[in-house]
mmCIF file as Biopython writes it, N, C-alpha, C and O atoms, coordinates in Angstrom:
data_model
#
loop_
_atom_site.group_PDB
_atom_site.id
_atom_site.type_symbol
_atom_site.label_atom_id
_atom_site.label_alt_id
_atom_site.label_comp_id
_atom_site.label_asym_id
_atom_site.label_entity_id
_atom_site.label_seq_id
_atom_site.pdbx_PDB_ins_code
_atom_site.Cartn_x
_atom_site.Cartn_y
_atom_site.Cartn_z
_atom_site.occupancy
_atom_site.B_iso_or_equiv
_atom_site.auth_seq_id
_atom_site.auth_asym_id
_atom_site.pdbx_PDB_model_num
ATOM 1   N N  . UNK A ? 1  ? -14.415 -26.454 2.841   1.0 0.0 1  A 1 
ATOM 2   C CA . UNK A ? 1  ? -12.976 -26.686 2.826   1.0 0.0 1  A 1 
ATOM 3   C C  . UNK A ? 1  ? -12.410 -26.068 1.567   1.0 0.0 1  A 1 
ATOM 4   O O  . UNK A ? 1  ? -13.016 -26.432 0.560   1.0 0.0 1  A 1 
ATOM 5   N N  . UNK A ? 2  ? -11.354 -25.185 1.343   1.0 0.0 2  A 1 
ATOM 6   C CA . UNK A ? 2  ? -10.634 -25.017 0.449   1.0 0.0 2  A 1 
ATOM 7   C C  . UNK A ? 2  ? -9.633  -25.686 0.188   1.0 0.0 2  A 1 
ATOM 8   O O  . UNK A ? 2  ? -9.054  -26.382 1.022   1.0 0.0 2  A 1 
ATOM 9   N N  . UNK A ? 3  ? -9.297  -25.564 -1.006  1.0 0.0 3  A 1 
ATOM 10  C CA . UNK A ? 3  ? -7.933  -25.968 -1.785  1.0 0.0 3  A 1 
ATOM 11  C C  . UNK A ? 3  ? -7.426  -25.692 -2.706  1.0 0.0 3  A 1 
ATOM 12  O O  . UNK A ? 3  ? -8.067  -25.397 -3.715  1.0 0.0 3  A 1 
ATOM 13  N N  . UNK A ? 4  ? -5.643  -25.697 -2.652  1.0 0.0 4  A 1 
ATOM 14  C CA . UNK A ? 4  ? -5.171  -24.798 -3.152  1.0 0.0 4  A 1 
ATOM 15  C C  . UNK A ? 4  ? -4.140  -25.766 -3.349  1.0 0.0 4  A 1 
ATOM 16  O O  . UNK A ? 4  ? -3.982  -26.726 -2.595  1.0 0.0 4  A 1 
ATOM 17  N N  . UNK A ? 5  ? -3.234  -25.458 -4.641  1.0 0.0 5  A 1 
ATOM 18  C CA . UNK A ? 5  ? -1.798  -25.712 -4.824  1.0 0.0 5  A 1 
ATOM 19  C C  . UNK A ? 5  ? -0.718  -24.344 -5.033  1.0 0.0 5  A 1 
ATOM 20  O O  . UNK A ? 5  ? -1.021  -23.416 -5.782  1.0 0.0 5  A 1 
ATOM 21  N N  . UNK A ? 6  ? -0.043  -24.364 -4.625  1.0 0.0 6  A 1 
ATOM 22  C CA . UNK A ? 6  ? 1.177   -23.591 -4.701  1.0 0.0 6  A 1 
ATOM 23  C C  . UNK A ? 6  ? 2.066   -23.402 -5.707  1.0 0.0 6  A 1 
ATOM 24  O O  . UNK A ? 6  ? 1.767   -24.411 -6.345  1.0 0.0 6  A 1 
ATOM 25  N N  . UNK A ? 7  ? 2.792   -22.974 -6.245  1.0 0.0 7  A 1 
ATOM 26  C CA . UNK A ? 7  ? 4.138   -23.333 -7.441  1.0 0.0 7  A 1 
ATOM 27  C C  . UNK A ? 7  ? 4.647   -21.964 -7.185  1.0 0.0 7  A 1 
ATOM 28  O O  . UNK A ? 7  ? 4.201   -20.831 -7.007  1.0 0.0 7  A 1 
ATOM 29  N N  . UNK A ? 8  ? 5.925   -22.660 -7.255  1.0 0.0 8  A 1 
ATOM 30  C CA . UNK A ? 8  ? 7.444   -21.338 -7.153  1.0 0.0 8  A 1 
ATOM 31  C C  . UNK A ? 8  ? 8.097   -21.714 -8.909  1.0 0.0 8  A 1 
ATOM 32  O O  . UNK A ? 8  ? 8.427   -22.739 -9.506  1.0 0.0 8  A 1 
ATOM 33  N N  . UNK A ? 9  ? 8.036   -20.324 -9.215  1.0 0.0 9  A 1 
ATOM 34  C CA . UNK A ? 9  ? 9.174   -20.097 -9.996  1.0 0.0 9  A 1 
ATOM 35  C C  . UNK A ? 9  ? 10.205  -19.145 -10.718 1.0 0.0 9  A 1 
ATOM 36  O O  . UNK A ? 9  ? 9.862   -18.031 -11.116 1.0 0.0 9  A 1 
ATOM 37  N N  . UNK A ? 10 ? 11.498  -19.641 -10.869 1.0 0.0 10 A 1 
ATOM 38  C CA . UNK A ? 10 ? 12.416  -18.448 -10.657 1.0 0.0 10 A 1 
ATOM 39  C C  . UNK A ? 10 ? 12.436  -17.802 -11.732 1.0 0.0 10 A 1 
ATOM 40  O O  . UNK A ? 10 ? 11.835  -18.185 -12.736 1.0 0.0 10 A 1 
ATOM 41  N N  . UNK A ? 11 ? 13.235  -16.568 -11.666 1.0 0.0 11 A 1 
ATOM 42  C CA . UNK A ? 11 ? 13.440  -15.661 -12.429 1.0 0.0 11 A 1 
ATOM 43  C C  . UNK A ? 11 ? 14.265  -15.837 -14.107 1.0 0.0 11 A 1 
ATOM 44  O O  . UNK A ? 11 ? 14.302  -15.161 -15.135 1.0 0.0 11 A 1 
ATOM 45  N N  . UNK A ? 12 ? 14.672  -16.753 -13.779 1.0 0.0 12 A 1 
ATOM 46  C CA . UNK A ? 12 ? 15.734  -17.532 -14.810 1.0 0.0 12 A 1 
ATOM 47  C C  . UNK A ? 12 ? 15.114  -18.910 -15.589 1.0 0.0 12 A 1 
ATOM 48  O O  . UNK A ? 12 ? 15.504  -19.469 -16.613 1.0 0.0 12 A 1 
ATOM 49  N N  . UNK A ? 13 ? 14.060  -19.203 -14.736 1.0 0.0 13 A 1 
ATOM 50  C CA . UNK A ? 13 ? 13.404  -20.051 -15.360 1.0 0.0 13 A 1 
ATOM 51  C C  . UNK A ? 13 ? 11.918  -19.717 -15.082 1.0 0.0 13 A 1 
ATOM 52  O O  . UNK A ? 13 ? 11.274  -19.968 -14.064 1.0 0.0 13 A 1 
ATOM 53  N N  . UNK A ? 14 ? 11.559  -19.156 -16.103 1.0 0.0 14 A 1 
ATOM 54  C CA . UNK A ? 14 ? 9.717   -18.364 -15.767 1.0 0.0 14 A 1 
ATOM 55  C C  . UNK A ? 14 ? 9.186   -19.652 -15.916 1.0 0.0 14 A 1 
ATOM 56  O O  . UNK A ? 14 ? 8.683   -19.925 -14.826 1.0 0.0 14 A 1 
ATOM 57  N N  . UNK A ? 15 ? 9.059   -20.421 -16.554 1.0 0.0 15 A 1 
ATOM 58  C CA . UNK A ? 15 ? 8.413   -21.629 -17.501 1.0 0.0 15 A 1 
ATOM 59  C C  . UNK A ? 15 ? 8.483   -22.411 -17.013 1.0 0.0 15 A 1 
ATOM 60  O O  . UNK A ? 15 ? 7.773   -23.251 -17.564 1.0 0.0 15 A 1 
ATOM 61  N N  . UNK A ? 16 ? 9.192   -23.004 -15.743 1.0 0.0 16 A 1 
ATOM 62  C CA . UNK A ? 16 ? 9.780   -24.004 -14.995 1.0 0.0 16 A 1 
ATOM 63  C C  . UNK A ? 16 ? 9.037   -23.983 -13.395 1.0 0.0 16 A 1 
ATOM 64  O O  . UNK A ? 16 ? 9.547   -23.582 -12.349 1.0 0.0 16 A 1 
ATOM 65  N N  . UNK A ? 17 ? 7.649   -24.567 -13.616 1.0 0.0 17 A 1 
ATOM 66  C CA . UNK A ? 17 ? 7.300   -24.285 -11.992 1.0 0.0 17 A 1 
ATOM 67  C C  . UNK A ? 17 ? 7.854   -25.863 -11.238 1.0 0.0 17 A 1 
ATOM 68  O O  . UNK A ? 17 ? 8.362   -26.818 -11.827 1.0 0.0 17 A 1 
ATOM 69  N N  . UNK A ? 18 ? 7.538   -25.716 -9.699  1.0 0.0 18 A 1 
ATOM 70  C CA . UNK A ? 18 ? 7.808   -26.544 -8.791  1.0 0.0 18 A 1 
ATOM 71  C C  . UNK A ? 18 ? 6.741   -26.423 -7.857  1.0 0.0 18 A 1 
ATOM 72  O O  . UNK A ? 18 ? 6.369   -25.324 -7.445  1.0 0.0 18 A 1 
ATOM 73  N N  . UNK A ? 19 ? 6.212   -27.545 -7.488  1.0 0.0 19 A 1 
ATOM 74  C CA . UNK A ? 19 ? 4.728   -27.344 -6.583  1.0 0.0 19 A 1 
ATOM 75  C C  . UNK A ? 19 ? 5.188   -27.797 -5.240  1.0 0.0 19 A 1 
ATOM 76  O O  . UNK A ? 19 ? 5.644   -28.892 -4.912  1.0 0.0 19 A 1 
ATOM 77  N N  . UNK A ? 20 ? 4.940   -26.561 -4.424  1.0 0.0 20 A 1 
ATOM 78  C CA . UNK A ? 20 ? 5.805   -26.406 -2.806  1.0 0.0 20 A 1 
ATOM 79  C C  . UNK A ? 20 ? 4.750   -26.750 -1.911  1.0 0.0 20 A 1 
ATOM 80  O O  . UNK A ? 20 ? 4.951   -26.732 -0.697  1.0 0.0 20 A 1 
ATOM 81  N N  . UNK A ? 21 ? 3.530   -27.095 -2.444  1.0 0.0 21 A 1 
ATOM 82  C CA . UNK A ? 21 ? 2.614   -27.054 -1.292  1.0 0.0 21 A 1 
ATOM 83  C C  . UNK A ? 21 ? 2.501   -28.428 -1.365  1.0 0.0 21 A 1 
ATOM 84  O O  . UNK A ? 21 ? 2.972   -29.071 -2.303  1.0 0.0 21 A 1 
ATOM 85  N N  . UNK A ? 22 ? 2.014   -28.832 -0.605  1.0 0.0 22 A 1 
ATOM 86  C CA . UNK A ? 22 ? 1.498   -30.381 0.283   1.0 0.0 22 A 1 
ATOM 87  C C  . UNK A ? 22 ? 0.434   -30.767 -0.519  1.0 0.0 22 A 1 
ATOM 88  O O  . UNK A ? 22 ? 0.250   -30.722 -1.735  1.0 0.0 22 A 1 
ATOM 89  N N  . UNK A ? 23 ? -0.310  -31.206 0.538   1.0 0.0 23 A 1 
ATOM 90  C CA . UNK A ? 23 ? -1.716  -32.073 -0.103  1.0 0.0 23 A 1 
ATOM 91  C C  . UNK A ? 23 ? -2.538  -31.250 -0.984  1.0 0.0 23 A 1 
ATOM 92  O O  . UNK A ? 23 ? -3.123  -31.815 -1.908  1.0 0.0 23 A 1 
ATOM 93  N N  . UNK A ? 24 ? -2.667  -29.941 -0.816  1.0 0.0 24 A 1 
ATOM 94  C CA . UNK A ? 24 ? -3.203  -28.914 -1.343  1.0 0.0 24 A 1 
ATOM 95  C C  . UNK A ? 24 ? -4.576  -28.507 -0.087  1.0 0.0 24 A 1 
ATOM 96  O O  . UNK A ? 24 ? -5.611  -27.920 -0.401  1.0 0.0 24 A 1 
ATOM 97  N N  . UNK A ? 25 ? -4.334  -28.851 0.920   1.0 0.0 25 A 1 
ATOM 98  C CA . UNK A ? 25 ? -5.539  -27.518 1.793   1.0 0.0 25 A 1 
ATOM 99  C C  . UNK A ? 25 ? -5.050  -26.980 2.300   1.0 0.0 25 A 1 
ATOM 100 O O  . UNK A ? 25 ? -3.934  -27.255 2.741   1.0 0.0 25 A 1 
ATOM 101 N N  . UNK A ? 26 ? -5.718  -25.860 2.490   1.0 0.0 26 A 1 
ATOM 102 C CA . UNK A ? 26 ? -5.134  -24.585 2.985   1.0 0.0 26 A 1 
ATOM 103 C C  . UNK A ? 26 ? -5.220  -24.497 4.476   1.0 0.0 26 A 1 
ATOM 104 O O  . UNK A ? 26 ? -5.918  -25.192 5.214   1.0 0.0 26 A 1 
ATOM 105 N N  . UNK A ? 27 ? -4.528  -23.684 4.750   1.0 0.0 27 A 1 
ATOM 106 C CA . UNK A ? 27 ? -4.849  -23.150 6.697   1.0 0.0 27 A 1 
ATOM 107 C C  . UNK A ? 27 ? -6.002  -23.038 7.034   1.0 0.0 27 A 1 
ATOM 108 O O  . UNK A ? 27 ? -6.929  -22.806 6.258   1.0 0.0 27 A 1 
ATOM 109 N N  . UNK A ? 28 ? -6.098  -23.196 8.292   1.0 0.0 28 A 1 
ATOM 110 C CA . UNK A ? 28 ? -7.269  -22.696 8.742   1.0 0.0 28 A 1 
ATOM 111 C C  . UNK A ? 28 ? -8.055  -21.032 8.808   1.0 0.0 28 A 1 
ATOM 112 O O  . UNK A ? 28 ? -7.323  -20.050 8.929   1.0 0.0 28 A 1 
ATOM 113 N N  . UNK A ? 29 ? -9.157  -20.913 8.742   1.0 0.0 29 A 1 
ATOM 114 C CA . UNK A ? 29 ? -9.734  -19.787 9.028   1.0 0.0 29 A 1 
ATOM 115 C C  . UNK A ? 29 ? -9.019  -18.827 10.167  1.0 0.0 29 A 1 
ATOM 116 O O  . UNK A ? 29 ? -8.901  -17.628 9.913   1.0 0.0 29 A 1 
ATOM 117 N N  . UNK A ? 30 ? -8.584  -19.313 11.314  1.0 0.0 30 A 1 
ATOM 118 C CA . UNK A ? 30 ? -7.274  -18.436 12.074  1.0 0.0 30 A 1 
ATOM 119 C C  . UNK A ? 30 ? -5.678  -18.241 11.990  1.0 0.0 30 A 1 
ATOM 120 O O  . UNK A ? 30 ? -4.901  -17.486 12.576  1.0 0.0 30 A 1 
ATOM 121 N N  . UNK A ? 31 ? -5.524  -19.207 11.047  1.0 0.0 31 A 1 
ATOM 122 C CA . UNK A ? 31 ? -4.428  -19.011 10.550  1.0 0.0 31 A 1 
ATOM 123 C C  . UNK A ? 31 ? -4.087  -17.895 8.856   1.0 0.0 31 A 1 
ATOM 124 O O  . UNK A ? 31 ? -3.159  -17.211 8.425   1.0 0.0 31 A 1 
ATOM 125 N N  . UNK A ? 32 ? -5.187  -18.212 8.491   1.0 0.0 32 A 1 
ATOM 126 C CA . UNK A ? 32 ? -5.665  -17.216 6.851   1.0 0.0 32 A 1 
ATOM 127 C C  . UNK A ? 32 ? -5.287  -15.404 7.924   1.0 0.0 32 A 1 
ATOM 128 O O  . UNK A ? 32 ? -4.685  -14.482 7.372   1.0 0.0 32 A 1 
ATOM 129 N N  . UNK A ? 33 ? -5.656  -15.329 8.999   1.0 0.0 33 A 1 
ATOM 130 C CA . UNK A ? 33 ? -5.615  -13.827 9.256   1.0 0.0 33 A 1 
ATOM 131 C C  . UNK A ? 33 ? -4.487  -13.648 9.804   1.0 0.0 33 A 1 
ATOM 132 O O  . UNK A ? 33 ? -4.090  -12.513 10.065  1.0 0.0 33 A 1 
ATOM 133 N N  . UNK A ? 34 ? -3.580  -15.046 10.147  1.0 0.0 34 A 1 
ATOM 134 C CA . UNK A ? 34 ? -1.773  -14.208 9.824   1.0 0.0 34 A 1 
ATOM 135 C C  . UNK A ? 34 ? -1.025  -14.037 8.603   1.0 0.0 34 A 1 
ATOM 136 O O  . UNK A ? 34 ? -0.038  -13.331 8.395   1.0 0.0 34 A 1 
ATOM 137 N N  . UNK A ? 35 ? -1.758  -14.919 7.713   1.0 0.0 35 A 1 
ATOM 138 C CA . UNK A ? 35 ? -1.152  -14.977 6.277   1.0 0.0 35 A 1 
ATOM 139 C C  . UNK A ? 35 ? -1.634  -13.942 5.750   1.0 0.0 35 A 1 
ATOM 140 O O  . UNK A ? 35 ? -0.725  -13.620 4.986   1.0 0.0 35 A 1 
ATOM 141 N N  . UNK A ? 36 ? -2.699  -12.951 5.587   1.0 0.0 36 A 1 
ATOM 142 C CA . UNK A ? 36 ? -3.301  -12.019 5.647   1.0 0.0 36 A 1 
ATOM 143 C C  . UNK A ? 36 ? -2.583  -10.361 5.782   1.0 0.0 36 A 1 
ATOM 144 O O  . UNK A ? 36 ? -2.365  -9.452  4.981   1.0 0.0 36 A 1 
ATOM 145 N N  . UNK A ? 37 ? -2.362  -10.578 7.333   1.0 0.0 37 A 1 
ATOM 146 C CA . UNK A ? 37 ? -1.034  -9.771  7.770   1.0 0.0 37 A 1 
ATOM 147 C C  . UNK A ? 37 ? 0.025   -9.712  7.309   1.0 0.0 37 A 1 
ATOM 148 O O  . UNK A ? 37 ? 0.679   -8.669  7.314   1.0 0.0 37 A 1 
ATOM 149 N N  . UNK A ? 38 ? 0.443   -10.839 6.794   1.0 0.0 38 A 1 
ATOM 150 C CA . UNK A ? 38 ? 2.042   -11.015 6.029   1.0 0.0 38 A 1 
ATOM 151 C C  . UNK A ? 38 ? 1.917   -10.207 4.769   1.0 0.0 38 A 1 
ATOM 152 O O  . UNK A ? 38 ? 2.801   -9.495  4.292   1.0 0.0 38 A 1 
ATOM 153 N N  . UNK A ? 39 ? 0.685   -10.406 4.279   1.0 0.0 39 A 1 
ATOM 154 C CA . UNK A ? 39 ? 0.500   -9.951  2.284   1.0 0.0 39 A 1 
ATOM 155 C C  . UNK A ? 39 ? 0.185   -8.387  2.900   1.0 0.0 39 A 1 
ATOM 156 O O  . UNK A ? 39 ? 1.104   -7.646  2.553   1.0 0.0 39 A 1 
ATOM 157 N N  . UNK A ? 40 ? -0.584  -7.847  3.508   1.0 0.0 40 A 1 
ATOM 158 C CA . UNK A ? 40 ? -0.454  -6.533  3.589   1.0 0.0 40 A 1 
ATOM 159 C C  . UNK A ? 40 ? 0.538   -6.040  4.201   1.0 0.0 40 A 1 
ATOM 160 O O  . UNK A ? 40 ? 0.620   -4.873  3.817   1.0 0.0 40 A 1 
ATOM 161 N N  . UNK A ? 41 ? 1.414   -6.278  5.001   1.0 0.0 41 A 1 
ATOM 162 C CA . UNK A ? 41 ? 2.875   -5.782  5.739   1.0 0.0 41 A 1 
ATOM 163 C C  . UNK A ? 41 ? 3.793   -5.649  4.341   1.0 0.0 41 A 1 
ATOM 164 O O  . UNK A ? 41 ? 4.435   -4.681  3.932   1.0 0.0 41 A 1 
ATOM 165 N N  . UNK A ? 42 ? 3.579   -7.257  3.641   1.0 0.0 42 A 1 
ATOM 166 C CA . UNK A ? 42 ? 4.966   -7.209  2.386   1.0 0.0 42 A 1 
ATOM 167 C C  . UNK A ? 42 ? 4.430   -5.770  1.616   1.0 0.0 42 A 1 
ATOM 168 O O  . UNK A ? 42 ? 5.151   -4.772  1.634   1.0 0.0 42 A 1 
ATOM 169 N N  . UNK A ? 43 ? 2.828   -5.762  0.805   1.0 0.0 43 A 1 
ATOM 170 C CA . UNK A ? 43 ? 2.486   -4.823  0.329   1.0 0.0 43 A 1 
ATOM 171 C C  . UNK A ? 43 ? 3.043   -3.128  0.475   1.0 0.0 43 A 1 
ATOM 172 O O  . UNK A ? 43 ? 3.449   -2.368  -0.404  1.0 0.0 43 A 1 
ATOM 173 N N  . UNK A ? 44 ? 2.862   -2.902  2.044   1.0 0.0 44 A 1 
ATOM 174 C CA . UNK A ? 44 ? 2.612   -1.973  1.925   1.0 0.0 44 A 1 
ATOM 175 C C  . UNK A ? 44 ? 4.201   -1.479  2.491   1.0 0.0 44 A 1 
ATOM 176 O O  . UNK A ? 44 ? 4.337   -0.256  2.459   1.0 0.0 44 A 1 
ATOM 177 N N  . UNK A ? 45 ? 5.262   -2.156  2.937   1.0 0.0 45 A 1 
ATOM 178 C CA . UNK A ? 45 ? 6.617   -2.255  3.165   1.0 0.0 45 A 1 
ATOM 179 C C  . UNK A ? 45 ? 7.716   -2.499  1.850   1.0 0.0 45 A 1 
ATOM 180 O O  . UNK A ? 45 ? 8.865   -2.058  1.805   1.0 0.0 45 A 1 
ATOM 181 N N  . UNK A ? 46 ? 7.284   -3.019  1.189   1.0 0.0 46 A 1 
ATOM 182 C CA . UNK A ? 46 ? 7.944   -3.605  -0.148  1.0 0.0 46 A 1 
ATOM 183 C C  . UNK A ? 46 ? 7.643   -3.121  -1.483  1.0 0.0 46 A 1 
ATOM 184 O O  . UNK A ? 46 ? 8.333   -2.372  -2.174  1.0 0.0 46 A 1 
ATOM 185 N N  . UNK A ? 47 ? 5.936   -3.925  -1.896  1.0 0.0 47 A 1 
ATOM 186 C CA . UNK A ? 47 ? 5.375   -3.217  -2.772  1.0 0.0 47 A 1 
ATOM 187 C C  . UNK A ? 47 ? 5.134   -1.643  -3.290  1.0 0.0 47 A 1 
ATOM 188 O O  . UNK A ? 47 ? 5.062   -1.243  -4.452  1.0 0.0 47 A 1 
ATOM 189 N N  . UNK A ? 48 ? 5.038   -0.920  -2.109  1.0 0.0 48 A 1 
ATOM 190 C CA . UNK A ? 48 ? 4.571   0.174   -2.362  1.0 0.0 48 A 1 
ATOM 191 C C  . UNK A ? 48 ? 6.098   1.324   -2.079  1.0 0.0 48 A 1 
ATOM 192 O O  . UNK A ? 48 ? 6.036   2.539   -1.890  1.0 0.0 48 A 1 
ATOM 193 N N  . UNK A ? 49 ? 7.409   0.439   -2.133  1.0 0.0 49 A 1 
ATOM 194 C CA . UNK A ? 49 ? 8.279   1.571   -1.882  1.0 0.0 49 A 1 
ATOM 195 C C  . UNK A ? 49 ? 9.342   0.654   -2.911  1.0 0.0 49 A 1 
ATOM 196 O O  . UNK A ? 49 ? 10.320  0.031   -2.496  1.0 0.0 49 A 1 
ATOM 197 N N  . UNK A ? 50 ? 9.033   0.710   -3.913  1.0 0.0 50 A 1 
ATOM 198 C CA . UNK A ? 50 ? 9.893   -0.125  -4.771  1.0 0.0 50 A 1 
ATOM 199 C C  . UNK A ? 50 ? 11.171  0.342   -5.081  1.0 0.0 50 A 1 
ATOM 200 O O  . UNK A ? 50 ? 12.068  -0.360  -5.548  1.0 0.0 50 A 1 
ATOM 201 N N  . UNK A ? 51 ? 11.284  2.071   -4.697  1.0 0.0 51 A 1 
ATOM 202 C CA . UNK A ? 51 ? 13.043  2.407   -5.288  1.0 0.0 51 A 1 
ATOM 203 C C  . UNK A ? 51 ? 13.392  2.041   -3.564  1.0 0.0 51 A 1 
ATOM 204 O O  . UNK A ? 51 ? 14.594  1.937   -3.321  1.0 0.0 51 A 1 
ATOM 205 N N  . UNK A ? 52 ? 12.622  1.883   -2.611  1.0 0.0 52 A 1 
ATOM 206 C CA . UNK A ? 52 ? 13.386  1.873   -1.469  1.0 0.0 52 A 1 
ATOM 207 C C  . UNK A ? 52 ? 12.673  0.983   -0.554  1.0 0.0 52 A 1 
ATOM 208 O O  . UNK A ? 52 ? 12.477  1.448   0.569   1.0 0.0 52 A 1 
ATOM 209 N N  . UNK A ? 53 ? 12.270  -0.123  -0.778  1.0 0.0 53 A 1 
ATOM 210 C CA . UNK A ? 53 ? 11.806  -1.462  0.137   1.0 0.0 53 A 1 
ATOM 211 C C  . UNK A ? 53 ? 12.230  -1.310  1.454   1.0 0.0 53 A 1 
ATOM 212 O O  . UNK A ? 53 ? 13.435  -1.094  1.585   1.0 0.0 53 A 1 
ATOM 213 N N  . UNK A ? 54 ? 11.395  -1.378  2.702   1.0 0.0 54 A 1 
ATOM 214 C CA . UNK A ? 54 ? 11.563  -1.264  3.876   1.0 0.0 54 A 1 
ATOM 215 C C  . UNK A ? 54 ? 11.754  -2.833  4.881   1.0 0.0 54 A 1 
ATOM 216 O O  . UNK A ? 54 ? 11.154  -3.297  5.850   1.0 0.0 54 A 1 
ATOM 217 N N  . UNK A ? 55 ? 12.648  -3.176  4.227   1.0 0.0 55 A 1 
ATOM 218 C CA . UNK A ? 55 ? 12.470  -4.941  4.507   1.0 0.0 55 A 1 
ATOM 219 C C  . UNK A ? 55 ? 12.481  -4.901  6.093   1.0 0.0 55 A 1 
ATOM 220 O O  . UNK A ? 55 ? 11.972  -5.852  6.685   1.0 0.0 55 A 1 
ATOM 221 N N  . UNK A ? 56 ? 13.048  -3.821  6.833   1.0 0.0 56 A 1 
ATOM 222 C CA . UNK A ? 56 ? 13.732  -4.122  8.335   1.0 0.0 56 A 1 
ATOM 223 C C  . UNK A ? 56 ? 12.174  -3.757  8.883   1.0 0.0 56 A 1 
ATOM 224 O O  . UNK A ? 56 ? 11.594  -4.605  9.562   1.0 0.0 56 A 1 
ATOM 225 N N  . UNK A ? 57 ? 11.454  -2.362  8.543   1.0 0.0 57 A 1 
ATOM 226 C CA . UNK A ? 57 ? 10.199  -2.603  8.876   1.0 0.0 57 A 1 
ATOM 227 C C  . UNK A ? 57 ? 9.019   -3.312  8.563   1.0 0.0 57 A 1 
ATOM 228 O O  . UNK A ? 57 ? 8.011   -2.970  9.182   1.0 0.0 57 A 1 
ATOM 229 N N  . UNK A ? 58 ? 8.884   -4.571  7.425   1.0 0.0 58 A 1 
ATOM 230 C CA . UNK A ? 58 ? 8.528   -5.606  6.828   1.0 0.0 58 A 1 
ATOM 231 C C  . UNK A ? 58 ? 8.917   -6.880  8.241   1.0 0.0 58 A 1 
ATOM 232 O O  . UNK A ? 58 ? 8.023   -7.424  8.889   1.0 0.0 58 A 1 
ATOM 233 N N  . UNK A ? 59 ? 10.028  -7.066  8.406   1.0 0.0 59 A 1 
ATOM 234 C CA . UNK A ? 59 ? 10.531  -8.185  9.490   1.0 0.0 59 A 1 
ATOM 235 C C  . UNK A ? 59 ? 10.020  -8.010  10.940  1.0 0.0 59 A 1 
ATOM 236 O O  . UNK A ? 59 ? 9.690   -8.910  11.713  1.0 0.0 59 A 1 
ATOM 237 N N  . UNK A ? 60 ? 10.017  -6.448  11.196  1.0 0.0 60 A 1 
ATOM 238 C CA . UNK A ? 60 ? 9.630   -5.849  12.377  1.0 0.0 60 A 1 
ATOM 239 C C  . UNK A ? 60 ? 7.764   -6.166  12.349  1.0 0.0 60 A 1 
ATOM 240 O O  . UNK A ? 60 ? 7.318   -6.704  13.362  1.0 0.0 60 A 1 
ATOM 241 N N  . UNK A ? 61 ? 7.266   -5.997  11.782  1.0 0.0 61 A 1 
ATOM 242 C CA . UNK A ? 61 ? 5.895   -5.759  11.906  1.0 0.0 61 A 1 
ATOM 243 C C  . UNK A ? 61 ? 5.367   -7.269  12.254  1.0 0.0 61 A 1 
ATOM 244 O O  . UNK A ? 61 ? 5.631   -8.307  11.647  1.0 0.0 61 A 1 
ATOM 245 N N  . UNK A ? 62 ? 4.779   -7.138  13.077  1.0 0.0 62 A 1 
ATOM 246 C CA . UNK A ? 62 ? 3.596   -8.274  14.234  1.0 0.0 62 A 1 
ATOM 247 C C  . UNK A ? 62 ? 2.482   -8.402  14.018  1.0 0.0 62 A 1 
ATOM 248 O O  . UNK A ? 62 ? 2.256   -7.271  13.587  1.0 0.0 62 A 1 
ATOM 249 N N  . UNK A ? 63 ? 1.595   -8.883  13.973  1.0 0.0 63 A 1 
ATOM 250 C CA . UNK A ? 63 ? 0.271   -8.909  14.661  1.0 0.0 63 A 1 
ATOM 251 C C  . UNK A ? 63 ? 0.085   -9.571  15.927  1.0 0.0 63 A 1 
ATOM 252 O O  . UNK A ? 63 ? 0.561   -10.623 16.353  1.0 0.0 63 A 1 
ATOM 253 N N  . UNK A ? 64 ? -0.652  -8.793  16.404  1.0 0.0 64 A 1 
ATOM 254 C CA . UNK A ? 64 ? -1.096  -9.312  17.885  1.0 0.0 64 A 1 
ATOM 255 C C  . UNK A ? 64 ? -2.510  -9.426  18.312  1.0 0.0 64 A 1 
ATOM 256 O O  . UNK A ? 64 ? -3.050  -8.370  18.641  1.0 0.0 64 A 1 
ATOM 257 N N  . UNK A ? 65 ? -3.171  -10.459 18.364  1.0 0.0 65 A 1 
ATOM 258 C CA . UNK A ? 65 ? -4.981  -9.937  18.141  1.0 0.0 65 A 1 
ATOM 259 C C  . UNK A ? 65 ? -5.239  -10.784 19.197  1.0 0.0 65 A 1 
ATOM 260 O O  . UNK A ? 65 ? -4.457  -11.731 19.288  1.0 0.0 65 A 1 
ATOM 261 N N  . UNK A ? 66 ? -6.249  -10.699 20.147  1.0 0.0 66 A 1 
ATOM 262 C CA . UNK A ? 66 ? -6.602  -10.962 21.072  1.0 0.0 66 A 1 
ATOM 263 C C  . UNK A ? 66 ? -8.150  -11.382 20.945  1.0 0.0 66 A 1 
ATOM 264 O O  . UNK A ? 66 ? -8.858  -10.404 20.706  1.0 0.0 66 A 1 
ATOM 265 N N  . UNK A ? 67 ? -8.702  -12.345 21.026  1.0 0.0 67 A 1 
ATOM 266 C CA . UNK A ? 67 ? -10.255 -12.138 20.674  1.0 0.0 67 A 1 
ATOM 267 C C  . UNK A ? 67 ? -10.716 -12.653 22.259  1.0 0.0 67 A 1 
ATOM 268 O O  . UNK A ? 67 ? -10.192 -13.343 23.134  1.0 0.0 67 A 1 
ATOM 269 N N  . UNK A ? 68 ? -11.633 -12.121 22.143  1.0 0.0 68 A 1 
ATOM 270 C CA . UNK A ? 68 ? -12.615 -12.479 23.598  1.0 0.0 68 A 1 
ATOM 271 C C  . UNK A ? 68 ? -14.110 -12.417 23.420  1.0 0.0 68 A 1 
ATOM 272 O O  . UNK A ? 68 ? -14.855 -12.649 24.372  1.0 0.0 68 A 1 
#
């Protein structure tokens, strides 16, 4: 089992966290490979085009996985 805590904090206040997560465990093992998808979509949509962030193809992008 893993566990994890979370904290957000803003730009205006670096020093000032807030802990957003719950009990602290994490998703499941099939749920980790949509959260997964999300960090490489933001990456490679956002991160990697920083004078020009592609947010509409960031929102657009899916996964669809089928296992059998």
């Amino acid at each position: 089992m893993l566990n994890t805590n979370i904290f957000l904090t803003r730009p205006e206040k670096p020093n000032d966290f807030t802990k957003i997560s719950g009990d602290g465990i994490v998703p499941c093992i099939w749920e980790l490979e949509i959260i997964n998808h999300e960090r490489i979509s933001w990456i490679n949509n956002i991160l990697k085009n920083e004078t020009n962030p592609k947010f509409k193809n960031y929102l657009k992008d899916v996964i669809n996985t089928i296992y059998v």
